[in-house]
Phi, psi and omega in degrees: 000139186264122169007139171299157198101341182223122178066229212278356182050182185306178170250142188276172204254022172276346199298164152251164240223113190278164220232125164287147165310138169314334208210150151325184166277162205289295194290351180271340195298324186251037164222029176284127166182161201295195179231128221236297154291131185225135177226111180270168175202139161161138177286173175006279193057070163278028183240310188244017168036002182320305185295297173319326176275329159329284185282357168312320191294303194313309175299351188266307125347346175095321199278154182283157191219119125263137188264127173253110161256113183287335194271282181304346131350302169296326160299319148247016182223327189094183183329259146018226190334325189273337185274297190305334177318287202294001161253341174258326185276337169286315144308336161293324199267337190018058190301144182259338195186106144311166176185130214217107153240146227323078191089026163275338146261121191269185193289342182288336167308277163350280205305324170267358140312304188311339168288333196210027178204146156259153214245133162234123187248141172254095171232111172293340188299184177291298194057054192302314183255122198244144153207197171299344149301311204283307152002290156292330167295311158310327202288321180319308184273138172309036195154102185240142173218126192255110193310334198270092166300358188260014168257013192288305201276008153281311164277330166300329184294323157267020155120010184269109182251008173272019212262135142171171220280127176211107168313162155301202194168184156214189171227139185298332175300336200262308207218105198208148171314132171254164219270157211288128158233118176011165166248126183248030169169154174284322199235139189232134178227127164259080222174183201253169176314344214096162170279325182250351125123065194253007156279340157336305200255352192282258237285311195307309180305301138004293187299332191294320181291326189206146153291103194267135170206130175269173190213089178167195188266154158086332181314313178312005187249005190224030175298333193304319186251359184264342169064225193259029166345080173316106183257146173229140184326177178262171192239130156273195178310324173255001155275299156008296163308287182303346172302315210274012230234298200281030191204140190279331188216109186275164187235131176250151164220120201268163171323313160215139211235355160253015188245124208321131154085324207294099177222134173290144184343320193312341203244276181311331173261008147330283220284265213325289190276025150068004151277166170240148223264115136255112198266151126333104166308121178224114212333120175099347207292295183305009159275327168270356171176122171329089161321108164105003175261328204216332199209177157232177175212143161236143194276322205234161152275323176301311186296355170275321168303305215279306194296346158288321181291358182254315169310327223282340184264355184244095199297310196286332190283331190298298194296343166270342187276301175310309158341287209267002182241014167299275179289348157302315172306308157318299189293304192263317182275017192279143178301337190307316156346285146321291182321322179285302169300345170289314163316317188278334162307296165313359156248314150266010165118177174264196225254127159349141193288159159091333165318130154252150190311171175291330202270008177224003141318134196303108227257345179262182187256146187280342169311311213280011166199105217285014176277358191244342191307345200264339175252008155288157170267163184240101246222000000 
């Protein structure tokens, strides 16, 4: 952890520690038990294999898995026809557990898979705007795991007690080092504008500054703010790798940068392909990885110039710092990871009230640094 004074300091120890149920939830308590059959849902993503590594973690667990994309299904059959399919094969298949990412089933299945399966929904978004659909969708599963904690206590408020926290992951077959290459720009950022295009004019500045070249989608609706930014198609999982091989500095920026913990997929799998990572800094965040150890973080757009401009000549330093949040990542962030704690909530309930996961515990012991002992979480 670097000194106080320097990149992101302690967390103070007022923040508060968000809080998981004691117990399962009313409906899950008399449906615990291990898991064996998996009937999965969730489209492609080929670009960012998230559904796919997913169901890799569960076989890597021993459980059988099948995979569905209901949105092609629907596509080639239409509504109809793609829901009876996906109703005669959930009876055939007689699944111990759905496992859904997010609203990739619709609800009218959900409600009926759920009499005689548990429904688990797996959601990475922000989920900035919460209303009463997601409520309801939610409400459908034994089990919702959310990457964002700071929407946990909004949805307990309208009655959901089935809820709890799971960072993103990756899987190492998807997303891994590619092999060392020339550096062709300093600074690479990978993703789309926002929902509010509000990365837009923060990289056109970036650019002003550094050789900048973004990768993704959507930017043509935000030329007005990109001035003469270089945009580039979007990448898949092995361009990813070579993006992160050949660019001195990948950069994150998350969707929303004030919410405990919240950081997008963007940051493991940076870490998974062996860049090195300058992120937003986001509340808490050093409980999951050391600043100038596994990442570096910056708060602001002005504190993002002066920390690239400090990175971009310390090359060795740079590589070690990509190394060491490489194997962090390796060690602790794997979706397999995830996947274990979810297994083990469905067969024994979820986790003491006030827990925080394993997977945002601190992977070093905090004796070795007495500024953090006091504001860790503890699980």
């Amino acid at each position: 952890m670097t000194p106080p004074g320097h990149g992101s300091g302690p967390a103070s120890p007022a923040e508060p520690v968000f809080e998981l149920p004691a117990v399962a939830p009313a409906g899950l308590r008399s449906r615990l038990g291990p898991v064996r059959r998996v009937l999965f849902y969730g489209k492609s993503m080929s670009r960012t294999r998230c559904t796919g590594a997913l169901v890799d973690a569960l076989r890597e667990h021993g459980v059988e898995v099948r995979w569905r994309n209901m949105a092609t299904l629907r596509r080639w059959f239409g509504s109809n026809l793609a829901n009876r399919l996906a109703r005669a094969e959930f009876r055939s298949y007689r699944p111990d557990t759905v496992f859904v990412f997010f609203r990739d089933l619709p609800a009218v299945l959900a409600d009926e898979f759920r009499r005689d399966a548990r429904i688990v929904v797996w959601c990475e978004e922000a989920l900035e705007a919460l209303d009463g659909s997601i409520v309801d969708y939610f409400a459908l599963a034994d089990l919702v795991c959310l990457s964002n904690p700071a929407r946990l206590s909004w949805l307990r408020e309208r009655g959901l007690d089935n809820m709890a926290f799971l960072m993103s992951g990756f899987s190492a077959r998807f997303h891994h080092p590619a092999p060392p290459q020339p550096a062709r720009r300093d600074v690479a950022f990978i993703g789309g504008p926002g929902r509010r295009g509000q990365r837009a004019a923060f990289l056109a500045e970036v650019a002003r500054h550094f050789d900048t070249e973004v990768f993704g989608l959507h930017w043509h609706r935000w030329r007005h703010a990109t001035g003469g930014l270089r945009v580039r198609p979007p990448v898949d999982n092995r361009g990813y790798a070579r993006l992160c091989a050949s660019s001195r500095i990948v950069l994150g920026l998350n969707e929303v940068n004030d919410d405990l913990y919240y950081c997008s997929n963007r940051t493991f799998l940076t870490l998974a392909c062996g860049g090195f990572h300058l992120t937003h800094y986001v509340p808490r965040l050093e409980d999951v990885f050391r600043d100038g150890e596994h990442l570096a973080f910056f708060r602001d757009e002005q504190d993002a110039l002066a920390k690239i401009a400090h990175w971009l000549p310390r090359e060795r330093e740079r590589a070690r710092i990509a190394a060491g949040g490489h194997a962090e990542a390796m060690q602790h962030h794997r979706y397999f990871h995830r996947v274990a704690r979810i297994l083990h909530w469905l067969q024994q309930g979820l986790a003491p009230a006030g827990a925080v996961p394993a997977d945002v515990r601190p992977s070093w012991s905090p004796d070795a640094d007495p500024h953090r002992a006091e504001s860790r979480g503890d699980c």
